[in-house]
C-alpha positions as CSV (number, residue, x, y, z in Angstrom):
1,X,129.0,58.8,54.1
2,X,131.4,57.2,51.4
3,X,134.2,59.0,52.9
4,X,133.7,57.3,56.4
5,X,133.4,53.8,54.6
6,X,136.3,54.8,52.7
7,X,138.4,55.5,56.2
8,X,136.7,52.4,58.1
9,X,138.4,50.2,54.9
10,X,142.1,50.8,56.7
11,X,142.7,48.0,59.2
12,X,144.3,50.6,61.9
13,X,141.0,52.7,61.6
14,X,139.0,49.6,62.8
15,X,141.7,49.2,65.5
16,X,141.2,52.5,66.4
17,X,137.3,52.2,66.2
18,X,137.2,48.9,69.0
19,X,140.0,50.7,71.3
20,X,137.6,53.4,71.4
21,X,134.7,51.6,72.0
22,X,136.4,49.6,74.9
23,X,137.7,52.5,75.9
24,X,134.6,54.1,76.3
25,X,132.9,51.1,78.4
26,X,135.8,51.0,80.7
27,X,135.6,54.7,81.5
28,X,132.0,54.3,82.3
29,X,132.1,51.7,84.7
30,X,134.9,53.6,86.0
31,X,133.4,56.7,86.1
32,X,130.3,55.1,88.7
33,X,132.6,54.0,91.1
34,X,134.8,56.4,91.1
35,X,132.3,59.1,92.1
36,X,130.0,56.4,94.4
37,X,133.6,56.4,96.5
38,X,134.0,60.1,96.7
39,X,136.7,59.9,94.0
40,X,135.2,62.4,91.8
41,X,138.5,64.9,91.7
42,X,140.9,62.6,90.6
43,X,141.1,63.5,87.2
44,X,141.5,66.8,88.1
45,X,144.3,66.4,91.4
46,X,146.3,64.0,88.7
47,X,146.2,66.6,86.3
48,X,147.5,68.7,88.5
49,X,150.7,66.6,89.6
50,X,151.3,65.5,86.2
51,X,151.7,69.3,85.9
52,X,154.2,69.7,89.1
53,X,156.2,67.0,88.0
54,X,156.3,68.3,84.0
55,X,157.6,71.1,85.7
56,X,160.0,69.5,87.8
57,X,161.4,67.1,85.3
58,X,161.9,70.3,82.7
59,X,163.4,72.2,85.5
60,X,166.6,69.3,86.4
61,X,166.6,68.6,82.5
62,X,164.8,65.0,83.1
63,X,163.1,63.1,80.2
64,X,159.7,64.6,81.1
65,X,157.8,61.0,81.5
66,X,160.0,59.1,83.0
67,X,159.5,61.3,85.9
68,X,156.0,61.9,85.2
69,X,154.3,58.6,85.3
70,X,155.8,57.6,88.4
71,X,154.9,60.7,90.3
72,X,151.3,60.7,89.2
73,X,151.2,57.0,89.9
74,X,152.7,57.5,93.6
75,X,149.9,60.3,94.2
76,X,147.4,58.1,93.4
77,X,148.5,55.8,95.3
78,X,148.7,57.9,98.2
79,X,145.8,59.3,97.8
80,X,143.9,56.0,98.6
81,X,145.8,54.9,101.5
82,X,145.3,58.2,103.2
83,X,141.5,58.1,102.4
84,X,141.1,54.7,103.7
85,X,143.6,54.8,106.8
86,X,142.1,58.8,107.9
87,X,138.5,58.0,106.7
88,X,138.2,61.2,105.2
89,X,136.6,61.7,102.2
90,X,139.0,60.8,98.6
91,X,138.1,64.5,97.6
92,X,139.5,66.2,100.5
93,X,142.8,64.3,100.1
94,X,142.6,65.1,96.3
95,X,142.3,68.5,97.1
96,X,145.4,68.4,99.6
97,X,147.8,65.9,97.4
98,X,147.0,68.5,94.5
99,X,147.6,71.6,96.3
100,X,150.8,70.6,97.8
101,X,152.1,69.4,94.3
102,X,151.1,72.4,92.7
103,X,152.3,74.4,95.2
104,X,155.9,72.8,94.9
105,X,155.8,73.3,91.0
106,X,155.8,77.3,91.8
């Protein structure tokens, strides 16, 4: 117990502490909607193109987040406008947007 009064006594520890605590709120709240919308793969498509394009970026010698982010943030992206435009269900897009970058990565 001293040792964790000891480590709470650094100012970036306390940082740390709130981040995570925020953090942890915002995830929550987060998490409800996402799955109330049918959102519930998106962790899990994402993961998967941040993989292809980790792969890509390594493959044409890129910095490997510069491409990244944008990638991931464009799949997202489309991933809600073809949900709300088809009316299909965000997992079934998930499902496709992830399959077709994963695909390309091989």
């Amino acid at each position: 117990m001293q040792e964790l009064v000891n480590l709470m006594s650094y100012t970036f520890m306390q940082r740390a502490m709130i981040c995570g605590i925020a953090i942890s709120f915002c995830a929550a709240l987060i998490g409800v909607i996402l799955v109330l919308k049918n959102y519930s793969m998106i962790g899990h498509g994402l993961g998967e193109v941040g993989f292809a394009s980790l792969s890509l970026a390594m493959a044409l010698n890129l910095p490997e987040l510069t491409v990244s982010i944008p990638l991931v943030i464009i799949s997202a992206i489309v991933i809600m406008i073809i949900s709300q435009k088809k009316g299909e269900s965000g997992d079934v897009i998930i499902a496709l947007v992830a399959s077709r970058s994963f695909s390309t990565s091989v």
